[in-house]
C-alpha positions in Angstrom: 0.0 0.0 0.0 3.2 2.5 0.7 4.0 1.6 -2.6 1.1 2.7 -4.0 0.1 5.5 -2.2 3.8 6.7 -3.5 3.2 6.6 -7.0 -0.1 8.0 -6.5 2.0 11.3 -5.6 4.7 11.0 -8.0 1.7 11.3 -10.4 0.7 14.0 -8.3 1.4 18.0 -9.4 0.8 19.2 -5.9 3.4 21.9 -5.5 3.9 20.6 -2.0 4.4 17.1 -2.9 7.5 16.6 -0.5 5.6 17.2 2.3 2.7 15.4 0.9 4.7 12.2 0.4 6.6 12.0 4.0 2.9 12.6 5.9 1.3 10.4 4.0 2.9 7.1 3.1 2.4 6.4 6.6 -0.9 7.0 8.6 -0.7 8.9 11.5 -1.8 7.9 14.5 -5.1 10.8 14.4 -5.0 9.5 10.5 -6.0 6.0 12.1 -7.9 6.6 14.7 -10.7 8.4 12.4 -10.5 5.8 9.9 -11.4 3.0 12.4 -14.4 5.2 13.1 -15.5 6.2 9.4 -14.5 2.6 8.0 -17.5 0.4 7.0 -20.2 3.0 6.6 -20.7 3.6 10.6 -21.2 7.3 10.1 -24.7 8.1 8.3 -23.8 5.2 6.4 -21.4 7.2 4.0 -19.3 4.8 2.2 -15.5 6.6 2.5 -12.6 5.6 0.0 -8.8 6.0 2.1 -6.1 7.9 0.3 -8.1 8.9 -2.5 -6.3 10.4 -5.9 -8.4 13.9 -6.9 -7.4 15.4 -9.9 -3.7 17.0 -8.5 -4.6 15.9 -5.1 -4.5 12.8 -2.8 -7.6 13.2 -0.3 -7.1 11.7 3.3 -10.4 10.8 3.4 -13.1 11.0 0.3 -16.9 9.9 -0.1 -17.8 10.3 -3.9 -21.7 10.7 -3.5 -21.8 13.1 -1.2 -18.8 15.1 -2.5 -17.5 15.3 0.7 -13.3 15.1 1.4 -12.0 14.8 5.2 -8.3 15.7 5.7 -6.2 15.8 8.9 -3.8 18.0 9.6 -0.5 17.7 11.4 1.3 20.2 12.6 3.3 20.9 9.7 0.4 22.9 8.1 0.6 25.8 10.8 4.0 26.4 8.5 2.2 29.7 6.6 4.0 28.3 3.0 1.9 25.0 3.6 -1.4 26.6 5.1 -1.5 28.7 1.9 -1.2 26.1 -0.1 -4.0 24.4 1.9 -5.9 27.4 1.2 -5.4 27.1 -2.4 -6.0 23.4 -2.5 -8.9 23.7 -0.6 -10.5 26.5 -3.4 -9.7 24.5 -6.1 -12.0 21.2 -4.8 -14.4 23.6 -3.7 -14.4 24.8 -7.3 -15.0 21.0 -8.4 -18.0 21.1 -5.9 -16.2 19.2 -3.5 -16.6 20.0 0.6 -13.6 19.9 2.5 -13.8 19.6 6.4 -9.9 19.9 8.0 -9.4 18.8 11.3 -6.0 18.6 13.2 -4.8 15.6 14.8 -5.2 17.2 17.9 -8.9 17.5 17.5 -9.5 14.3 16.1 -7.0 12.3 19.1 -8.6 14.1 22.1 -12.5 14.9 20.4 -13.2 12.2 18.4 -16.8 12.7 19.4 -17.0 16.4 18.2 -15.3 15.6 15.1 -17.9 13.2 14.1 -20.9 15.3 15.3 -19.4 18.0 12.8 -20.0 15.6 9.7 -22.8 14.0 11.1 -24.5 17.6 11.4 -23.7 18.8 7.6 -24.9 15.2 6.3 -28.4 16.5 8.2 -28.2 19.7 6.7 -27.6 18.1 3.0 -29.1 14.3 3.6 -31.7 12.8 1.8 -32.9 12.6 -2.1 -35.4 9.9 -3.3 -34.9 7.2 -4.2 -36.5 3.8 -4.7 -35.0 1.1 -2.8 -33.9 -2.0 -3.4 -35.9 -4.4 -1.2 -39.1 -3.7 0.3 -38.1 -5.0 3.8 -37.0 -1.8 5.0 -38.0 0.7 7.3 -38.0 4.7 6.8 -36.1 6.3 8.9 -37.2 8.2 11.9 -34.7 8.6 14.2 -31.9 11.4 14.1 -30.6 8.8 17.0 -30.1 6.4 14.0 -27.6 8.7 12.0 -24.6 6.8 13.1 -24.0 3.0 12.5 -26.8 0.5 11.5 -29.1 3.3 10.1 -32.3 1.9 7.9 -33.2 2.8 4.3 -36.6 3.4 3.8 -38.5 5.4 1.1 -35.6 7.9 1.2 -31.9 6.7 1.0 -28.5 9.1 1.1 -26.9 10.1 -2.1 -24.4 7.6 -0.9 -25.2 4.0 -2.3 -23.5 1.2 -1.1 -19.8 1.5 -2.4 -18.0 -2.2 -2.1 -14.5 -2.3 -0.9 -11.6 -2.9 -3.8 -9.7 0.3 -3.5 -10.6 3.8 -5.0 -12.9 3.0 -7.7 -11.8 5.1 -10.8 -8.6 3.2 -10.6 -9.1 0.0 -11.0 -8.6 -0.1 -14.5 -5.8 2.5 -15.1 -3.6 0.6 -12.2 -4.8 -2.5 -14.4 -3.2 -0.8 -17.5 0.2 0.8 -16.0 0.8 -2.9 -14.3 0.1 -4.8 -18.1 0.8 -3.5 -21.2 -0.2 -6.5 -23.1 -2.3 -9.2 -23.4 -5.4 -7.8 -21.5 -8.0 -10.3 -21.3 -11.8 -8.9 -21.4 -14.2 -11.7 -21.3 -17.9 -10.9 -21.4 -20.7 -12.7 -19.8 -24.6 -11.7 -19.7 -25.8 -10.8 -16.6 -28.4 -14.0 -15.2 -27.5 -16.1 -17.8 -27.1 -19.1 -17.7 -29.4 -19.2 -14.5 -31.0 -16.0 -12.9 -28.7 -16.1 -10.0 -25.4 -17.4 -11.8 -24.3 -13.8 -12.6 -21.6 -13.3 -9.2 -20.9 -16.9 -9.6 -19.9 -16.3 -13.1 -17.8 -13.2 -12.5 -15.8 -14.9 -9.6 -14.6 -18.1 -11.8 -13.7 -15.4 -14.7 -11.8 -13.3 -11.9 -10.2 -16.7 -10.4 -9.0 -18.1 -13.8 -7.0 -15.3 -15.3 -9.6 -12.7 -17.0 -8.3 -8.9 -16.2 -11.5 -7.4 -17.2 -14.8 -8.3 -16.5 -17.3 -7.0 -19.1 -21.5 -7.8 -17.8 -23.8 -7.8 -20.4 -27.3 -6.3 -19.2 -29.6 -8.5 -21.2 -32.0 -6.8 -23.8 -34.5 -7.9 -26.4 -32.7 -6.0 -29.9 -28.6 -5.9 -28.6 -27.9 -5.2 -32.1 -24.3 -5.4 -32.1 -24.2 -8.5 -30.8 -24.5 -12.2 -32.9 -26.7 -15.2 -32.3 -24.9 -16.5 -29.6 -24.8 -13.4 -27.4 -28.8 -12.8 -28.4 -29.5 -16.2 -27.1 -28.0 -15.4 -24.1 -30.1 -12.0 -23.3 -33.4 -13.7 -24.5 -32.5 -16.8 -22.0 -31.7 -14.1 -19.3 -34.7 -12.0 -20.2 -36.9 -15.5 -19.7 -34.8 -16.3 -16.4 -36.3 -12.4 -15.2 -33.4 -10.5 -15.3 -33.2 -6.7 -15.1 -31.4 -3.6 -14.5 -33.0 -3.6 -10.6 -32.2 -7.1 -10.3 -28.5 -7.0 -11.4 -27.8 -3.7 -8.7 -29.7 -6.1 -6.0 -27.3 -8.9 -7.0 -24.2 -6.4 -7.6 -24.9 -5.3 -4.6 -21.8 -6.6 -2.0 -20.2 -8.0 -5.2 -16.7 -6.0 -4.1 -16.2 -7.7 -1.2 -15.3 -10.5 -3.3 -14.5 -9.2 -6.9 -11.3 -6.8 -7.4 -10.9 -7.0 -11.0 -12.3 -3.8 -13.6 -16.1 -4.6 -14.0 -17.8 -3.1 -17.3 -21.7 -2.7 -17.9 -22.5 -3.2 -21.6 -25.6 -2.5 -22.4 -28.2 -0.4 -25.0 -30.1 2.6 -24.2 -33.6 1.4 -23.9 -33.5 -0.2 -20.7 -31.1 2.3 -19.6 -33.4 5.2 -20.4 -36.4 3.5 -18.9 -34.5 2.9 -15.7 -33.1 6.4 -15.8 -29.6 7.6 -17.1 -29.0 10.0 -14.1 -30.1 7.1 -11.3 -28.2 4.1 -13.6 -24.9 6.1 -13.0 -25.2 6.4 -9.1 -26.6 2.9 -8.7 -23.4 1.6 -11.0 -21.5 3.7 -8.9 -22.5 2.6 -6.1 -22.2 -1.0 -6.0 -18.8 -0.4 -7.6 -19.1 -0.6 -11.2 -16.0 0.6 -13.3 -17.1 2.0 -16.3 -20.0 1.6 -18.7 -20.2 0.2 -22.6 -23.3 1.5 -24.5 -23.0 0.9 -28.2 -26.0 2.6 -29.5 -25.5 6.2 -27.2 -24.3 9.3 -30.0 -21.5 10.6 -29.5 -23.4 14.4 -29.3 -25.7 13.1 -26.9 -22.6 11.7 -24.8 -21.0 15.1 -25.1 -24.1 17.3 -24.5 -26.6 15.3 -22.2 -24.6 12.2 -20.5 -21.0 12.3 -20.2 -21.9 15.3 -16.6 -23.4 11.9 -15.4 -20.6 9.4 -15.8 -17.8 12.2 -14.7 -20.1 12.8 -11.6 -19.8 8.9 -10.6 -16.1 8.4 -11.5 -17.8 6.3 -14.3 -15.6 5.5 -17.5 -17.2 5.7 -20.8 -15.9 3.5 -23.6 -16.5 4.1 -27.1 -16.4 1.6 -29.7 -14.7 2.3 -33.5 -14.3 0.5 -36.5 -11.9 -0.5 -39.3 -14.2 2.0 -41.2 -13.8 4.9 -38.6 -12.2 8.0 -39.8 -9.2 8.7 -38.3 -10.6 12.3 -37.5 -13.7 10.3 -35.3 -10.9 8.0 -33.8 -9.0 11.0 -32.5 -12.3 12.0 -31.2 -13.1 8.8 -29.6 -9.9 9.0 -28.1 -10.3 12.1 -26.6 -14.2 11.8 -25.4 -13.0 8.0 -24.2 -11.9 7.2 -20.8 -10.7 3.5 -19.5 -9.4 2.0 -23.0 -11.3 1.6 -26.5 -13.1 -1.1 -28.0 -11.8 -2.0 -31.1 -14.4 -3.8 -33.4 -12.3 -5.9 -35.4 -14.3 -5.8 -38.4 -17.8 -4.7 -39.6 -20.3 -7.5 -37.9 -21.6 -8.7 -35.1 -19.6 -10.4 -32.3 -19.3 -14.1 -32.8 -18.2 -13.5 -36.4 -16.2 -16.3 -38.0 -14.0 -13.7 -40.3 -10.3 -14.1 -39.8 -8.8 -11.7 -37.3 -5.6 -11.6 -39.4 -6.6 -10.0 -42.4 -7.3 -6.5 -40.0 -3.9 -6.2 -39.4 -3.6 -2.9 -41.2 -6.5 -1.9 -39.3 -4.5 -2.5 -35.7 -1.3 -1.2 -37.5 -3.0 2.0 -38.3 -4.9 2.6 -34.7 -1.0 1.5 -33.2 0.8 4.3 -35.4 -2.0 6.6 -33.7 -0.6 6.9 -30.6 -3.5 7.2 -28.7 -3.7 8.2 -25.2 -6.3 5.1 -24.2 -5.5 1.7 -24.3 -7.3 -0.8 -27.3 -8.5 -3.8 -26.4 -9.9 -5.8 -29.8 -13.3 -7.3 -29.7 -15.9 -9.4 -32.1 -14.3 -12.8 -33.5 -11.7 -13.1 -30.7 -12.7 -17.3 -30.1 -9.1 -18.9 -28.7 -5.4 -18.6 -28.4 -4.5 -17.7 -31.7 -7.3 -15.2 -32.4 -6.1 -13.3 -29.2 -2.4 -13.2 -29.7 -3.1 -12.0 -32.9 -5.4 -9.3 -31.8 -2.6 -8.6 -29.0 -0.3 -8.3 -31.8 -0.7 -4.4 -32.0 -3.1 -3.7 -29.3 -3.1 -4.1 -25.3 -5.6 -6.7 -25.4 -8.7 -8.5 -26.8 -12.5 -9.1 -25.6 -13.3 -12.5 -25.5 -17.6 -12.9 -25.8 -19.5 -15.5 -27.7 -17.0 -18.5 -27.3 -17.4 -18.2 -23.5 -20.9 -17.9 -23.8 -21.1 -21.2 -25.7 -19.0 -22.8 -23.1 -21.6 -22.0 -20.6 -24.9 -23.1 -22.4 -24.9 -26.4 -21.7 -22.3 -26.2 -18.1 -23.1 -27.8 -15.0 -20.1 -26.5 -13.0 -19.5 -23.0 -13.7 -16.0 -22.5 -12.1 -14.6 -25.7 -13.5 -16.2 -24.5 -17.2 -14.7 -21.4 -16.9 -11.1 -22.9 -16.0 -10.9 -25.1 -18.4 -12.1 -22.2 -21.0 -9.3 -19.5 -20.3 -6.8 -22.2 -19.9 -7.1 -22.6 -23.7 -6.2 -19.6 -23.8 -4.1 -18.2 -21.9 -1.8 -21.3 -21.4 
């Protein structure tokens, strides 16, 4: 974790990243003593993150619904040099819409108590939107007694929706992506398919037998990029009563299990019916990565939803082509966050054409230098078809071969395993 939290300041443009570095590679003893009290939701059931990276900044203590960043102070920052740049630091996340409460370690070793009752009492001042919940064995809340630990979601829940644990959630996939370079494995599976509840069983045999990247289908009726493999799939999930409310309810604790990247890809209907705005924060907060949606234009991405995804630390992946402009690549690139899917030719997934004859394609997006990662997807069936797709990209998507390994499967894990052994041994 010292590791870590040190290249998370190298990368870092604080102007006082010396200090920075020698307070914080090491949790102080004030540091500790409020994280025991914040960790595992116990105040007003806010979910925070530890160490969390910020734009410039590394945030001692963060909670991404509710905006809200906690730091603790040593006695370094009565030094007028590093109070003014607290000052500055401070305006700038207030700019972003961010709160910042600072305590010192004094306060927070010898009041713990009052510390808490001072986020305890802005959370009451900026508490409760609504929001339909999950489950229906729940109980409003009533209480102000009840703000701290063990509070009950009723017919209003906070903006803060349960975040799993697996580290600071915008992350995931660019630590996955600094740590490998190549041969990236994305292997996609449809959400309650091939039983209603197989979907976390699924995802934990893909995570346990080499995949890097998890991508979950959301099953709908007209996925028109995908083939007739990937169709059966949604239609059988459809049937099995699978939804968009079901897969949060299962997603739910998913993280305390699950550290890999996990991906929804999915199409706009259902999205739209359940709501763009509320599909972010609910993928958010079960600890969803980032978000594939094939059929959403890139103006409407630009104008209407990409405020939604950068409000949930959500990233967006864009799909191109071999008959994408370079000028709408570059584009892509930019407007992209996370890596980009690279269709490896004009069809649906499951296609039988041969993966070779694109290599000018993958020759031409590798002379583009661009700043996301590729990962090649659609016809990408065993070894060879992902070394060659590795060839000139980071990686490759895996979909409808895995999906026919698990029609007919009566063991899930040992299905899987034998799958990705062919190919990644």
């Amino acid at each position: 974790m010292a590791e870590y939290n040190d290249n998370l300041h190298k990368n870092s443009k604080a102007s006082a990243y010396g200090n920075a570095r020698s307070l914080r590679k090491t949790q102080t003893k004030a540091e500790q003593i409020l994280w025991e009290a914040l960790r595992n939701d116990q105040v007003c059931r806010l979910k925070f993150r530890r160490q969390h990276p910020f734009d410039n900044y590394i945030l001692d203590f963060y909670n991404h619904k509710m905006k809200l960043a906690i730091e603790v102070d040593g006695e370094v920052h009565n030094d007028p040099e590093v109070a003014a740049y607290d000052k500055v630091r401070t305006t700038n996340l207030n700019e972003n819409g961010i709160t910042v409460f600072r305590f010192s370690n004094r306060e927070v070793e010898n009041n713990l108590e009052e510390v808490i009752k001072k986020i305890e009492d802005w959370f009451e001042e900026n508490d409760f939107v609504e929001f339909e919940p999950f489950t229906d064995n729940t109980k409003e809340v009533t209480s102000k007694k009840n703000k701290r630990a063990n509070i009950s979601v009723g017919s209003k829940a906070p903006l803060s929706l349960r975040r799993g644990v697996g580290g600071e959630v915008n992350t995931r996939i660019d630590k996955l992506f600094s740590e490998k370079k190549k041969n990236v494995l994305n292997v996609y599976c449809t959400a309650g398919y091939p039983q209603l509840h197989s979907t976390i069983e699924v995802i934990k045999a893909l995570q346990d037998n080499g995949a890097d990247i998890i991508e979950l289908g959301m099953p709908y009726s007209d996925p028109l990029a995908d083939g007739p493999t990937i169709q059966q799939s949604n239609m059988i999930a459809l049937e099995n009563g699978m939804s968009i409310r079901l897969l949060f309810e299962q997603l739910k604790n998913f993280r305390d299990t699950i550290h890999v990247p996990v991906i929804l890809m999915g199409y706009m209907n259902p999205v739209l019916q359940f709501g763009m705005e509320r599909f972010c924060e609910a993928a958010a907060g079960t600890g969803i990565d980032g978000i594939i949606l094939p059929d959403l234009p890139m103006y409407e991405f630009e104008t209407t939803c990409q405020a939604y995804f950068k409000k949930n630390d959500l990233k967006f992946i864009f799909l191109v082509t071999p008959e994408t402009s370079e000028e709408r690549i570059r584009k892509i690139d930019i407007l992209s966050s996370g890596f980009i899917y690279a269709v490896s030719s004009s069809a649906t997934t499951g296609n039988n054409k041969p993966i070779e004859e694109q290599e000018a394609y993958f020759k031409k997006l590798e002379k583009m230098n661009l700043k996301n990662p590729v990962l090649v997807g659609f016809g990408i069936k065993d070894k060879k078809t992902f070394r060659a797709a590795c060839t000139y990209t980071n990686g490759a998507i895996i979909g409808s071969a895995y999906i026919n390994a698990l029609k007919n499967t009566t063991d899930i894990t040992q299905t899987t395993k034998e799958f990705l052994n062919t190919i990644t041994t």
